[in-house]
Every structure is written in structure tokens, then in C-alpha cells.
PDB file of N, CA, C and O in Angstrom:
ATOM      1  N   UNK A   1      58.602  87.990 123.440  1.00  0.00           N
ATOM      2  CA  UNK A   1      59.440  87.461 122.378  1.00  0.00           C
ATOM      3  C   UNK A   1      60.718  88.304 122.248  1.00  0.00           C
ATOM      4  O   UNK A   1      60.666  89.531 122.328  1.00  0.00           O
ATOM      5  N   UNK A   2      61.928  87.599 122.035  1.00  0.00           N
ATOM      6  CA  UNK A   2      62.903  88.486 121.730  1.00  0.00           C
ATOM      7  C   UNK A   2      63.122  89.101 120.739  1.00  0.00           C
ATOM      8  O   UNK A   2      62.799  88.635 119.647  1.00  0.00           O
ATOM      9  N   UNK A   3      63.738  90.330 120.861  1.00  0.00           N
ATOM     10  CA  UNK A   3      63.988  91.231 119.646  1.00  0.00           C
ATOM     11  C   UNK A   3      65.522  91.619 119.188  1.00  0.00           C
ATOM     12  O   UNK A   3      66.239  90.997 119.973  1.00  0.00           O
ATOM     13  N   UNK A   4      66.163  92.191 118.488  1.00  0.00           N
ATOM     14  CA  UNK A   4      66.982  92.498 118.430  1.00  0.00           C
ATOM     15  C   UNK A   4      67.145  93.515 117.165  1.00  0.00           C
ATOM     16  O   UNK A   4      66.444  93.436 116.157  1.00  0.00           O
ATOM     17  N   UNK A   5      68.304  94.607 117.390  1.00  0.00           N
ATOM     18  CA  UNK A   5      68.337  94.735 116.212  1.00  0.00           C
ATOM     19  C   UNK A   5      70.002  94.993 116.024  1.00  0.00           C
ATOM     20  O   UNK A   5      70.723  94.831 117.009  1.00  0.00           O
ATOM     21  N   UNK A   6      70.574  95.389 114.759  1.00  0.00           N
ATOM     22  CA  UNK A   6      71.405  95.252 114.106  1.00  0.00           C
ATOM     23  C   UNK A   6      71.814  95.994 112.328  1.00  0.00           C
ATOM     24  O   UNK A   6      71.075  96.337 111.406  1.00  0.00           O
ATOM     25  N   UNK A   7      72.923  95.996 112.449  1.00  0.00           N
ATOM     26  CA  UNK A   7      73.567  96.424 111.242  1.00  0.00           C
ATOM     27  C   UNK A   7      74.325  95.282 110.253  1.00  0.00           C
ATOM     28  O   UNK A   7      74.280  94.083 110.527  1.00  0.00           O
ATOM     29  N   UNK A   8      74.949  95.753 109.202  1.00  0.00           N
ATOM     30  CA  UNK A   8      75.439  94.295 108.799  1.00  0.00           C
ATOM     31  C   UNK A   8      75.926  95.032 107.315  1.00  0.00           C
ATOM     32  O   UNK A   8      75.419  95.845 106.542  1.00  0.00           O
ATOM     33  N   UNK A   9      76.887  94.453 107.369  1.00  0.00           N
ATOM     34  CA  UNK A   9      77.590  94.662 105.827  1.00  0.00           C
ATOM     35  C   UNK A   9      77.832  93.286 105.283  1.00  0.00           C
ATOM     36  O   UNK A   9      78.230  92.268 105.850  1.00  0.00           O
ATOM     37  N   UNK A  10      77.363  93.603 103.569  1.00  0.00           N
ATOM     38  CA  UNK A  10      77.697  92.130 102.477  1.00  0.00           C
ATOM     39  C   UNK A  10      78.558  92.721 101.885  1.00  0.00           C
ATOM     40  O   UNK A  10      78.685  93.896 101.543  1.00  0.00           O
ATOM     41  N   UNK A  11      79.457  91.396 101.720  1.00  0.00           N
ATOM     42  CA  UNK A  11      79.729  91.549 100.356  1.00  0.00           C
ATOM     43  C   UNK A  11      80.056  89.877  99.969  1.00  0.00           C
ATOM     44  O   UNK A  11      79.712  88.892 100.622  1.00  0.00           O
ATOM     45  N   UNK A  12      81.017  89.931  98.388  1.00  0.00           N
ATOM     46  CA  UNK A  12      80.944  88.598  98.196  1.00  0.00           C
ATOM     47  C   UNK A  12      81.780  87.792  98.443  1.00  0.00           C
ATOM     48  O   UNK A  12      81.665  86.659  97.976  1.00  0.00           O
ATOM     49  N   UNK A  13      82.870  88.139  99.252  1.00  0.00           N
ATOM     50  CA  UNK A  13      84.571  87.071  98.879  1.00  0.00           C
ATOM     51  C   UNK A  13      84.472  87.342 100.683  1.00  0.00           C
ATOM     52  O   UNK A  13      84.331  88.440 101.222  1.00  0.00           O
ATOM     53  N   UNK A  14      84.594  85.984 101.384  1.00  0.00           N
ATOM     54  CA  UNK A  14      85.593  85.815 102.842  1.00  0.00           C
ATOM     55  C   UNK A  14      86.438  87.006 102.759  1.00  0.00           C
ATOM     56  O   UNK A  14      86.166  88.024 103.395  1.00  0.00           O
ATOM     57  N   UNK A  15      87.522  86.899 101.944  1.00  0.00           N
ATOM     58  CA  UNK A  15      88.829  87.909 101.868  1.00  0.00           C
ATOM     59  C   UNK A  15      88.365  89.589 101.898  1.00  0.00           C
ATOM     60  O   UNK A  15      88.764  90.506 102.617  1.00  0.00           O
ATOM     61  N   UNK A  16      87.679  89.570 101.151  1.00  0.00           N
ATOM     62  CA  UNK A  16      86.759  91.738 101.041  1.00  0.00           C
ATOM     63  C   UNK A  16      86.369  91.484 102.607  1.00  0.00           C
ATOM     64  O   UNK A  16      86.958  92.330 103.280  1.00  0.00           O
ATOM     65  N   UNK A  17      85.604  90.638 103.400  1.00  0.00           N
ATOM     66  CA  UNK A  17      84.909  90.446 104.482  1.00  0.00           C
ATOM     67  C   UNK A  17      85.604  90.513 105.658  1.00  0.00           C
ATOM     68  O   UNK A  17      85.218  91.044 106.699  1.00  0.00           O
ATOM     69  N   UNK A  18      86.916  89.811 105.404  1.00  0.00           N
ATOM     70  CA  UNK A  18      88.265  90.042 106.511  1.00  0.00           C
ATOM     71  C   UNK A  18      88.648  91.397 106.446  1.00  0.00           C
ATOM     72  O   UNK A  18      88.783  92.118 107.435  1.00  0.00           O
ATOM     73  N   UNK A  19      88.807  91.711 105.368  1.00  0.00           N
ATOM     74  CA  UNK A  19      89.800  92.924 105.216  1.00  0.00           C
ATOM     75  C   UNK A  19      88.952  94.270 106.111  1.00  0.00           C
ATOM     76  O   UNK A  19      89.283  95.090 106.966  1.00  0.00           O
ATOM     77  N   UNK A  20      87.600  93.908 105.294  1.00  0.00           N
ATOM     78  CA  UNK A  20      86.617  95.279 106.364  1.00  0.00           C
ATOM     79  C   UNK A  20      86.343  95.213 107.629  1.00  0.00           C
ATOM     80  O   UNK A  20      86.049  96.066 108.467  1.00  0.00           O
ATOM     81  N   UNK A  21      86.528  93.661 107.668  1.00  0.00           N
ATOM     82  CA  UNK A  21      86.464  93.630 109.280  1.00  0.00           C
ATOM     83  C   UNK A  21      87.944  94.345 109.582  1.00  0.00           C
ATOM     84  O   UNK A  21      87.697  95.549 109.509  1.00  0.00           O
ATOM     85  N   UNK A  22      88.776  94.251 109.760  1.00  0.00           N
ATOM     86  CA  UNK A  22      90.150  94.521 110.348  1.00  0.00           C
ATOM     87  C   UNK A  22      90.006  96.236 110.122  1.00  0.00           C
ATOM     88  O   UNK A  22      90.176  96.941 111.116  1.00  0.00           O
ATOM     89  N   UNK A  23      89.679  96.909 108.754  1.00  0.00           N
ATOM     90  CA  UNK A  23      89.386  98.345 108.691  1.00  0.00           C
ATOM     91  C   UNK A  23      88.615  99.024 110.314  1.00  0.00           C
ATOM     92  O   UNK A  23      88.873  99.862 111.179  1.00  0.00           O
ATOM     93  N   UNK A  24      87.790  98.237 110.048  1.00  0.00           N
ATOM     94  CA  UNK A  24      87.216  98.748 111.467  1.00  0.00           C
ATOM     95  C   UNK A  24      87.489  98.688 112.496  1.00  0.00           C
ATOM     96  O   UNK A  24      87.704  99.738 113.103  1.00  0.00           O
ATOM     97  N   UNK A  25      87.621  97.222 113.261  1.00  0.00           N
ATOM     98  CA  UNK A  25      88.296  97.071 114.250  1.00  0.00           C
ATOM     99  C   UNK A  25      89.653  98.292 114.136  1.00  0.00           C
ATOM    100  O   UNK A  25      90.252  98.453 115.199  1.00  0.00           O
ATOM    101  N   UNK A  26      89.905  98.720 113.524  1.00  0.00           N
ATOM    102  CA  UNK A  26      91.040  99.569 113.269  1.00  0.00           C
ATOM    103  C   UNK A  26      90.880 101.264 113.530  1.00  0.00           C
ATOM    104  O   UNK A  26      91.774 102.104 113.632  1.00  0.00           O
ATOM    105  N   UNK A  27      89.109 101.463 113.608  1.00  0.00           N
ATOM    106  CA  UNK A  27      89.013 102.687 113.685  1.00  0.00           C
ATOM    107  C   UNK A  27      87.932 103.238 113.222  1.00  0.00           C
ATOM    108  O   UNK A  27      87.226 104.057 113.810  1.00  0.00           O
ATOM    109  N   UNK A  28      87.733 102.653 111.804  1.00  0.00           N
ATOM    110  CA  UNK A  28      86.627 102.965 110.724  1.00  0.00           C
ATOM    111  C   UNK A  28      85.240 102.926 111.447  1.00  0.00           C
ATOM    112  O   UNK A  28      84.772 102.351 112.430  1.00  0.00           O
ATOM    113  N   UNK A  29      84.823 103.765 110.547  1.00  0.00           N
ATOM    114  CA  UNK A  29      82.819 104.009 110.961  1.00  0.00           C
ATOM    115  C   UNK A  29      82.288 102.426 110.387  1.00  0.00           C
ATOM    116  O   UNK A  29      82.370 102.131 109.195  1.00  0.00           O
ATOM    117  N   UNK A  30      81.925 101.803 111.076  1.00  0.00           N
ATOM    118  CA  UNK A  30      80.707 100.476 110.325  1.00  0.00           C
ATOM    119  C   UNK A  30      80.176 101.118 109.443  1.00  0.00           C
ATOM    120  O   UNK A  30      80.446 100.759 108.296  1.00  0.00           O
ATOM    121  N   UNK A  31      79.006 102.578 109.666  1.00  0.00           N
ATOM    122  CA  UNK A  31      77.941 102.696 108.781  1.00  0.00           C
ATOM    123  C   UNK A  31      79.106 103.193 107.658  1.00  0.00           C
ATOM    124  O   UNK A  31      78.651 103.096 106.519  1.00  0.00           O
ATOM    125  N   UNK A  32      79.982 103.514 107.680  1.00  0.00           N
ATOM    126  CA  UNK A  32      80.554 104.616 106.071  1.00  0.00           C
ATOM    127  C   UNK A  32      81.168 103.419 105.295  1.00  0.00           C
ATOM    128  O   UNK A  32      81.146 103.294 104.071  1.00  0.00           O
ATOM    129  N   UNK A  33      81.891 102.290 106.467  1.00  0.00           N
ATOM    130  CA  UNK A  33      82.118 100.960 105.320  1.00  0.00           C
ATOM    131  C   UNK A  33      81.296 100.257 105.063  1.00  0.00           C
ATOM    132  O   UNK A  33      81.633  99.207 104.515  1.00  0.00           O
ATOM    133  N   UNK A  34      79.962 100.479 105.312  1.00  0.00           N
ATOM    134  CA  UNK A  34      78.521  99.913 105.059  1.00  0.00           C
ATOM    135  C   UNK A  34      78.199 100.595 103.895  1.00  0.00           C
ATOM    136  O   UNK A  34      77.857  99.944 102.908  1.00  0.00           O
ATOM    137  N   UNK A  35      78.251 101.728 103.859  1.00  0.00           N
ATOM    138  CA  UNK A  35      77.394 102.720 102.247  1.00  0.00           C
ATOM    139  C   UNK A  35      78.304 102.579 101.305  1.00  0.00           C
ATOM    140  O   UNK A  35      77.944 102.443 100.136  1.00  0.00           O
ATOM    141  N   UNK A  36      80.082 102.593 101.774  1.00  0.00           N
ATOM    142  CA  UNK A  36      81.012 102.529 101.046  1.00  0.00           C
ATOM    143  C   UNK A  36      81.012 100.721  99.906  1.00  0.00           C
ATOM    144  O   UNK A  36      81.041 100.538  98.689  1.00  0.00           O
ATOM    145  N   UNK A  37      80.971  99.884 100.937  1.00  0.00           N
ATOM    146  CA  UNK A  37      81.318  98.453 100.386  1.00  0.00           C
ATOM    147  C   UNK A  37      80.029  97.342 100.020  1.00  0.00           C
ATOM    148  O   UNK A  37      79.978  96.618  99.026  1.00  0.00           O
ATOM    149  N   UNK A  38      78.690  97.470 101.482  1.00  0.00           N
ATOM    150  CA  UNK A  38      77.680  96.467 101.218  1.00  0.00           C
ATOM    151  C   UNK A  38      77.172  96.455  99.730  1.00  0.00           C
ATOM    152  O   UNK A  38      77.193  97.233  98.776  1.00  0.00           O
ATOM    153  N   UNK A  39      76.714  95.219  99.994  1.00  0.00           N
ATOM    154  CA  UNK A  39      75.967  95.138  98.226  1.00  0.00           C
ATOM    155  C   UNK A  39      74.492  95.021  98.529  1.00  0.00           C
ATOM    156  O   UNK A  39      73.597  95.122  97.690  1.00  0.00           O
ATOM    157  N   UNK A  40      74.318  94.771  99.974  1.00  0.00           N
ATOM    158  CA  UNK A  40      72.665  94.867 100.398  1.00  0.00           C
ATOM    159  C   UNK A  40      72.154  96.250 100.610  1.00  0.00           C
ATOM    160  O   UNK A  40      72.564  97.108 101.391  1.00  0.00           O
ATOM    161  N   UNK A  41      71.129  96.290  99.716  1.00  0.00           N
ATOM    162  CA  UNK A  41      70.440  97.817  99.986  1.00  0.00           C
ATOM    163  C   UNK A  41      70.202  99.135 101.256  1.00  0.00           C
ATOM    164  O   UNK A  41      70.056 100.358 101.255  1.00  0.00           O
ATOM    165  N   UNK A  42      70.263  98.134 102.168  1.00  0.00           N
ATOM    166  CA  UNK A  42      70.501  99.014 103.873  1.00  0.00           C
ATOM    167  C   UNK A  42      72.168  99.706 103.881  1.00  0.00           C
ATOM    168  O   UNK A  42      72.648 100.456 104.731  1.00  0.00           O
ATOM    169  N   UNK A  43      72.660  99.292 102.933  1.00  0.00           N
ATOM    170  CA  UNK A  43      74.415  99.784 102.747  1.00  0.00           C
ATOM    171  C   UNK A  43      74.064 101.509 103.075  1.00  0.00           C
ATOM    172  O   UNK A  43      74.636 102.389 103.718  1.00  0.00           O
ATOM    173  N   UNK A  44      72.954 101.439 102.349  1.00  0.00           N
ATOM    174  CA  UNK A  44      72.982 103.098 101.950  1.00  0.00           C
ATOM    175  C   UNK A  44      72.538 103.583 103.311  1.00  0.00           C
ATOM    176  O   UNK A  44      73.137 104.522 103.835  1.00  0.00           O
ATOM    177  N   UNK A  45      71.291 102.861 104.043  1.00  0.00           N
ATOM    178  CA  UNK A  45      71.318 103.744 105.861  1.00  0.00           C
ATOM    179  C   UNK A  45      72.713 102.934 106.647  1.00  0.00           C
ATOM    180  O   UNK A  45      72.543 102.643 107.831  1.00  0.00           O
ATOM    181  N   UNK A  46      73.810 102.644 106.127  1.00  0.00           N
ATOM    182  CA  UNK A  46      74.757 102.836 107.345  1.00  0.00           C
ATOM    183  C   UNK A  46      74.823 100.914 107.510  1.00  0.00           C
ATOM    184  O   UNK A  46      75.658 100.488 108.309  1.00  0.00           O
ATOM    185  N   UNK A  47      74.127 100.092 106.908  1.00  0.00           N
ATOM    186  CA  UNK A  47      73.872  98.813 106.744  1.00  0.00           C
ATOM    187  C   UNK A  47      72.871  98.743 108.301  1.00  0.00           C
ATOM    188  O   UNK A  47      72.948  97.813 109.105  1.00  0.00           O
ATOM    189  N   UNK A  48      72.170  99.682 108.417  1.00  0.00           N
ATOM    190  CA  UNK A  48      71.323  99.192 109.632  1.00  0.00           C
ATOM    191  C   UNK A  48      69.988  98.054 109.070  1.00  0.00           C
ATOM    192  O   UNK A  48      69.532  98.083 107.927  1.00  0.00           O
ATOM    193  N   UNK A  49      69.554  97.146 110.107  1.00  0.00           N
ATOM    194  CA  UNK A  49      68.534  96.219 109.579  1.00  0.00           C
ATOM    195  C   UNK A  49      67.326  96.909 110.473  1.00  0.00           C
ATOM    196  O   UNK A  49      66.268  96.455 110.039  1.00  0.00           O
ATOM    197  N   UNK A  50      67.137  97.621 111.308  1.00  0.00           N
ATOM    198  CA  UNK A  50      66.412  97.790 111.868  1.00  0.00           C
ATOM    199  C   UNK A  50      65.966  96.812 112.954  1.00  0.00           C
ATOM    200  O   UNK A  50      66.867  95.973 112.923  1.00  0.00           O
ATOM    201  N   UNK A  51      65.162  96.460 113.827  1.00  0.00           N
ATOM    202  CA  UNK A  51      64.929  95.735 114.440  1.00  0.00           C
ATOM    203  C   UNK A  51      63.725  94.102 113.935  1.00  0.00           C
ATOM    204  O   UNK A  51      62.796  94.084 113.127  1.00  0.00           O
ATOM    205  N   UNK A  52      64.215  93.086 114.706  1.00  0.00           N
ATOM    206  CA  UNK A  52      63.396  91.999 113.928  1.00  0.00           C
ATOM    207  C   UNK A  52      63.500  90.633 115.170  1.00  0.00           C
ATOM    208  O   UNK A  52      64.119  90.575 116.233  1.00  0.00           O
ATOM    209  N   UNK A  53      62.842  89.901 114.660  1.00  0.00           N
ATOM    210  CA  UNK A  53      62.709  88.946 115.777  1.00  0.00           C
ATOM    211  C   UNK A  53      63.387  87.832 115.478  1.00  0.00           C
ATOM    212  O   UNK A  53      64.142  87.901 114.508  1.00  0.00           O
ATOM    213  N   UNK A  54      63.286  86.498 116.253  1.00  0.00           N
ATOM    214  CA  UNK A  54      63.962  84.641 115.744  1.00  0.00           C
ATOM    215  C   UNK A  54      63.024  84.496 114.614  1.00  0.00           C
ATOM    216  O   UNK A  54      61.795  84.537 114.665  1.00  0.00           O
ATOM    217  N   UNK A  55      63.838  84.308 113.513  1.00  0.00           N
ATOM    218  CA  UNK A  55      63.075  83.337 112.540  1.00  0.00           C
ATOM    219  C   UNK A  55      63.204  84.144 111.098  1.00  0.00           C
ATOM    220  O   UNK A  55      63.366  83.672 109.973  1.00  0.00           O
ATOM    221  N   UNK A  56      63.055  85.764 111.594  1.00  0.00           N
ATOM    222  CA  UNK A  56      62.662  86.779 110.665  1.00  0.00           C
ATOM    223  C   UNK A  56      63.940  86.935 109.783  1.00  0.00           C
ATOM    224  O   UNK A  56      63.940  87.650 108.781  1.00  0.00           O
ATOM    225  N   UNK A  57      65.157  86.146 110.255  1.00  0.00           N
ATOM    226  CA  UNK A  57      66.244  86.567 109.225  1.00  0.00           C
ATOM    227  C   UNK A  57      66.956  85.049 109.059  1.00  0.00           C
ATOM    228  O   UNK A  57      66.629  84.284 109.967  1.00  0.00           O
ATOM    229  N   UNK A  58      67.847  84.499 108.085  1.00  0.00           N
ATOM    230  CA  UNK A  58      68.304  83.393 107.723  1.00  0.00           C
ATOM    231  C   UNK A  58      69.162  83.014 109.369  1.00  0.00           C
ATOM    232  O   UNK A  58      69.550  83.778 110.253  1.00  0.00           O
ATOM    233  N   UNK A  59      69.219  81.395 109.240  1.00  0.00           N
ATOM    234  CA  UNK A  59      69.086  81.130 110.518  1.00  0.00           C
ATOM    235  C   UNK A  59      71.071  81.272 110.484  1.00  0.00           C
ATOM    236  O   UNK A  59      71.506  80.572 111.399  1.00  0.00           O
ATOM    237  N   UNK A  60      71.675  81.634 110.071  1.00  0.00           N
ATOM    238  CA  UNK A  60      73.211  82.276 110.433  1.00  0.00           C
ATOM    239  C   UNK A  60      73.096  82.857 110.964  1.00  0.00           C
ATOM    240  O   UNK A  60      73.634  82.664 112.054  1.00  0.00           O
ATOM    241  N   UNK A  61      72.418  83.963 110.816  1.00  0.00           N
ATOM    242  CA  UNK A  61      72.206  85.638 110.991  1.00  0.00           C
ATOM    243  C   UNK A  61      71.726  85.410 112.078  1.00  0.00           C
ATOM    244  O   UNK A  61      72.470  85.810 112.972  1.00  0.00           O
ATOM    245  N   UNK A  62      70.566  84.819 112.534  1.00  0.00           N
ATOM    246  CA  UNK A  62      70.074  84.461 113.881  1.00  0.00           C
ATOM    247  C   UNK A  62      70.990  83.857 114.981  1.00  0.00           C
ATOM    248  O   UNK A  62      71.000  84.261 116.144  1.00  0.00           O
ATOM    249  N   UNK A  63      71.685  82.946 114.544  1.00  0.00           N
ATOM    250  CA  UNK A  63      72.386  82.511 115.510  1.00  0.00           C
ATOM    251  C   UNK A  63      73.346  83.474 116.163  1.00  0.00           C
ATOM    252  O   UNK A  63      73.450  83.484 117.389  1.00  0.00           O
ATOM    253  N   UNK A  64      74.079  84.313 115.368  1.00  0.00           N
ATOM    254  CA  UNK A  64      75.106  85.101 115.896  1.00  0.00           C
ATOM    255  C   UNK A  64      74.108  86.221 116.714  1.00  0.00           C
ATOM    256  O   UNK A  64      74.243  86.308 117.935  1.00  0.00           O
ATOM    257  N   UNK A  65      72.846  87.292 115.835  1.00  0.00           N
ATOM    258  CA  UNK A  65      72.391  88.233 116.215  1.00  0.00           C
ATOM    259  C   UNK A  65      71.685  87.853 117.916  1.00  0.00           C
ATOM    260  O   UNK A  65      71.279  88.618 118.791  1.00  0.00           O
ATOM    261  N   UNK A  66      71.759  86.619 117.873  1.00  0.00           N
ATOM    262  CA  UNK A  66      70.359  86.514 118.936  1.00  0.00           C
ATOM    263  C   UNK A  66      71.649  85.569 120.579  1.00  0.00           C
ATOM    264  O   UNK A  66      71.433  85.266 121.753  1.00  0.00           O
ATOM    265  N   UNK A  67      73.017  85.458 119.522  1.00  0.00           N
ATOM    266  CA  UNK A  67      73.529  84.625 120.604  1.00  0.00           C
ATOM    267  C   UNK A  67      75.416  85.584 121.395  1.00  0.00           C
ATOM    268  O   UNK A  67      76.049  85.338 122.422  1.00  0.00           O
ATOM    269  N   UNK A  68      75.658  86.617 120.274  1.00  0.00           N
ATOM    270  CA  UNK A  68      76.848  87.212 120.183  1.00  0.00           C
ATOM    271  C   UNK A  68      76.759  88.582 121.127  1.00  0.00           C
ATOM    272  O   UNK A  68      75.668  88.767 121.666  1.00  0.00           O
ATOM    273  N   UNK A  69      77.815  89.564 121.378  1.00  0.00           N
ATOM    274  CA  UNK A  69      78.173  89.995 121.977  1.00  0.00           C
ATOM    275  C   UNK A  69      77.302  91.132 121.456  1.00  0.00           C
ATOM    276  O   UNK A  69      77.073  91.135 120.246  1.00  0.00           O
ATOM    277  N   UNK A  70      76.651  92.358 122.421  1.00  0.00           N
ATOM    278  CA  UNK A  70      76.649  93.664 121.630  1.00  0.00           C
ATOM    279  C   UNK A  70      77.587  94.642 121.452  1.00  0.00           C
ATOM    280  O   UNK A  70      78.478  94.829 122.281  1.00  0.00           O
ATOM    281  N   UNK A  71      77.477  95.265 120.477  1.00  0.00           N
ATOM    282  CA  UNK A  71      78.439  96.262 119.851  1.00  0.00           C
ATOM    283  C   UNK A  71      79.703  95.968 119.710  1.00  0.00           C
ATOM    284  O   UNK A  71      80.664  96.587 120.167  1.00  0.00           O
ATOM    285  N   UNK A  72      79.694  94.772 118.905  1.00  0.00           N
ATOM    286  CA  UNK A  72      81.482  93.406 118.483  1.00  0.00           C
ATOM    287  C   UNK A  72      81.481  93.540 116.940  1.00  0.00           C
ATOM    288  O   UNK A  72      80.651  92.803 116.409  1.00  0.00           O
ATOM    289  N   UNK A  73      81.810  93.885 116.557  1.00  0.00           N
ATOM    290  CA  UNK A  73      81.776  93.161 114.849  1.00  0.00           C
ATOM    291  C   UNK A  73      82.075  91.930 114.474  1.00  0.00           C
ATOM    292  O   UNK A  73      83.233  91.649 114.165  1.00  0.00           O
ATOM    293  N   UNK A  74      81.081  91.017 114.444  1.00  0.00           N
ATOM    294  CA  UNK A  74      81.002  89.320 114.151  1.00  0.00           C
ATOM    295  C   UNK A  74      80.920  89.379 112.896  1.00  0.00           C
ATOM    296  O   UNK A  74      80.365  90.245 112.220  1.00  0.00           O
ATOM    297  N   UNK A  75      81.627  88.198 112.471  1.00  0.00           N
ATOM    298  CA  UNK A  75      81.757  87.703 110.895  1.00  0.00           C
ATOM    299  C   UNK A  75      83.477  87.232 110.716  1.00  0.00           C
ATOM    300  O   UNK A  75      84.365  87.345 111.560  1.00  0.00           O
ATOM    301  N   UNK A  76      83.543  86.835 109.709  1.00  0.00           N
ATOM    302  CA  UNK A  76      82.604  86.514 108.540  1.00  0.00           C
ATOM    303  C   UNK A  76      81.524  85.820 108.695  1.00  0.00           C
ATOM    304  O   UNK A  76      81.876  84.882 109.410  1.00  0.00           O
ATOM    305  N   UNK A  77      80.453  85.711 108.468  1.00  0.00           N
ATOM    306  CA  UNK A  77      79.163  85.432 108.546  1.00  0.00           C
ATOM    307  C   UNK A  77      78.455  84.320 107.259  1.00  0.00           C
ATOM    308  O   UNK A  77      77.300  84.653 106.992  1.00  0.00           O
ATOM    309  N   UNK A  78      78.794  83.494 106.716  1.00  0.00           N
ATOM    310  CA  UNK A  78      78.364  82.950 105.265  1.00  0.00           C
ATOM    311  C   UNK A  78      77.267  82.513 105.772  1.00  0.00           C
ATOM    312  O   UNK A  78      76.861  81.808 106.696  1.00  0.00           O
ATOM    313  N   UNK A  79      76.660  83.540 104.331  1.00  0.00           N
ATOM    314  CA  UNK A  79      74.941  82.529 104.131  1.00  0.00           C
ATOM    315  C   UNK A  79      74.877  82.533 102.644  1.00  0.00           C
ATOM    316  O   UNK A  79      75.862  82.759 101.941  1.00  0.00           O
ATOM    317  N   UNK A  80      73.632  82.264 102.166  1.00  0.00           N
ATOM    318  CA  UNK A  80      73.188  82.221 100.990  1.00  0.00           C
ATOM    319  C   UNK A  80      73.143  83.322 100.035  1.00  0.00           C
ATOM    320  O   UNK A  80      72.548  83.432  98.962  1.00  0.00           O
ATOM    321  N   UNK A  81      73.957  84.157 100.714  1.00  0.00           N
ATOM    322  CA  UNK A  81      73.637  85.991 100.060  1.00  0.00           C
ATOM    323  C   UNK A  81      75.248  86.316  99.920  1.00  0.00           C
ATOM    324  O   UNK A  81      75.418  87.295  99.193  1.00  0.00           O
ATOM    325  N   UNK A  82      76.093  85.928 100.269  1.00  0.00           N
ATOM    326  CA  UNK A  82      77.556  86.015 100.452  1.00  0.00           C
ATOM    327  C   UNK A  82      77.856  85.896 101.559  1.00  0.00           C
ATOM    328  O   UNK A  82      77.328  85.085 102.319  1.00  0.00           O
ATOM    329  N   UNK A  83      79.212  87.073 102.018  1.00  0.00           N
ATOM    330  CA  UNK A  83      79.488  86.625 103.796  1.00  0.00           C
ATOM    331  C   UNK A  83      79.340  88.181 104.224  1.00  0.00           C
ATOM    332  O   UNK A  83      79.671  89.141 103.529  1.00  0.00           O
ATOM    333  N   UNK A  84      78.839  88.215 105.369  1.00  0.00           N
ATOM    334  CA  UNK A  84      78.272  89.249 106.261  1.00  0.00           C
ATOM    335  C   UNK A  84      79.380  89.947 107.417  1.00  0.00           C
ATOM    336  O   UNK A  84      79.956  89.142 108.149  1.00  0.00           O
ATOM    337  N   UNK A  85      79.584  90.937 107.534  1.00  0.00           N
ATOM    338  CA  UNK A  85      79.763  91.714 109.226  1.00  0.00           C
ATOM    339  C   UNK A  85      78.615  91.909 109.932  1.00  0.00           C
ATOM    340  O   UNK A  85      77.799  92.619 109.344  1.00  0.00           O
ATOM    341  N   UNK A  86      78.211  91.411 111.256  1.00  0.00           N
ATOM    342  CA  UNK A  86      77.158  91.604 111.912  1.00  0.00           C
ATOM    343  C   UNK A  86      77.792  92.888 112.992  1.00  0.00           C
ATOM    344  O   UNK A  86      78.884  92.942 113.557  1.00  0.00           O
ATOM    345  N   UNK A  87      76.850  93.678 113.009  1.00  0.00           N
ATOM    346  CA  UNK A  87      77.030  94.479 114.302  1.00  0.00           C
ATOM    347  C   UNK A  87      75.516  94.322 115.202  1.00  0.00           C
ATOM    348  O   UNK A  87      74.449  94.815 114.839  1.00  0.00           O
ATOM    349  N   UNK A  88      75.728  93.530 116.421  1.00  0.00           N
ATOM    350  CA  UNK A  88      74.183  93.591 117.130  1.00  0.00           C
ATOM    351  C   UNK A  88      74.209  95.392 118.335  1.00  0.00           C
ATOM    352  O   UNK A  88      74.833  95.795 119.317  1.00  0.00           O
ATOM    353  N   UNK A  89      73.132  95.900 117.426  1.00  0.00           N
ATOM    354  CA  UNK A  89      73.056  97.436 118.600  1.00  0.00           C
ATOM    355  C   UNK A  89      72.378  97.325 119.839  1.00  0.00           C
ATOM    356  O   UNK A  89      72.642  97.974 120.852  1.00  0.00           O
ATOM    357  N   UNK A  90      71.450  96.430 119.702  1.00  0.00           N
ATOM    358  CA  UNK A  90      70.417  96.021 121.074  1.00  0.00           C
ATOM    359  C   UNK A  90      70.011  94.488 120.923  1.00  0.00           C
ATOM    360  O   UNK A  90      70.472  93.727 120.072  1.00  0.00           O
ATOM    361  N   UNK A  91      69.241  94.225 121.718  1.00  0.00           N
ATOM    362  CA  UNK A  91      68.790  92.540 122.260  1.00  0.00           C
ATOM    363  C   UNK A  91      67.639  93.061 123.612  1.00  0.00           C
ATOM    364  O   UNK A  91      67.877  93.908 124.472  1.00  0.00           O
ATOM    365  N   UNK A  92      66.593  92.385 123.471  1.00  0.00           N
ATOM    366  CA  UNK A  92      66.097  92.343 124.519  1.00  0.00           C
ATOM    367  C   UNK A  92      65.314  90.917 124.730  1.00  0.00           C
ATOM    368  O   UNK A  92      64.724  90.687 125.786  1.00  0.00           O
TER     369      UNK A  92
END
């Protein structure tokens, strides 16, 4: 079965979601604008999710984690929780 795992920063507005994306792409640490900005509790390890399988996370999140590039910052990401930065660290 495939696995993957990943990091990921929330927050609530497209616009906060652009802007951190571009911070980074720019230079910035993911995990410090992860503890700095997410509103999901993993903010605080760096927004890591740890590793998880198809199914185990809302099917957005799946599509990008299980279909996107590794080590890209994907997003904006909208699901039911706000909009997301995905970072995928592994895939197997």
C-alpha cells in the first residue's frame, strides 16, 4: 500500500495562503512559517503530518500528497478546514 508523508500549513484566507507560499518559495523555513502562521496543531512540530496512507486524510489532501511533486510547496489547497500549503517529504 502506498504511503506518504508530509507537512502542511493552514490557515484561513486564499490571500494569508499565497502570501506564505511566496515567503518561502523566497527562502523561508516551511517548519518556522508552520509554528509561526498554521492554525492546525502540527504548526507547533514544524506542520509535519507524519506519515499516512490513501483515504487517511480528506480526499484534496490526497490527491495532491499521493499525486504532486516531492519537496514543491503545493497549494493553495481548499478543503473543509481552510486552505493548506502541502509539502510531500517522501512517497513510496
Amino acid at each position: 500500500m502506498a504511503r506518504a508523508s508530509a507537512r502542511h500549513i493552514l490557515v484561513s484566507s486564499e490571500e494569508q495562503c499565497n502570501a506564505l507560499k511566496q515567503e518561502i518559495e523566497n527562502g523561508r523555513d516551511f517548519a518556522e512559517v508552520a509554528k509561526q502562521h498554521s492554525s492546525c496543531p502540527s504548526g507547533r512540530q514544524g506542520g509535519d503530518l507524519g506519515s499516512f496512507g490513501p483515504g487517511q486524510m480528506v480526499p484534496e489532501f490526497d490527491k495532491v500528497v499521493f499525486s504532486g511533486d516531492l519537496n514543491q510547496v503545493h497549494g493553495p489547497v481548499k478543503t473543509q478546514f481552510g486552505y493548506h500549503l502541502l509539502e510531500i517529504t517522501s512517497r513510496s
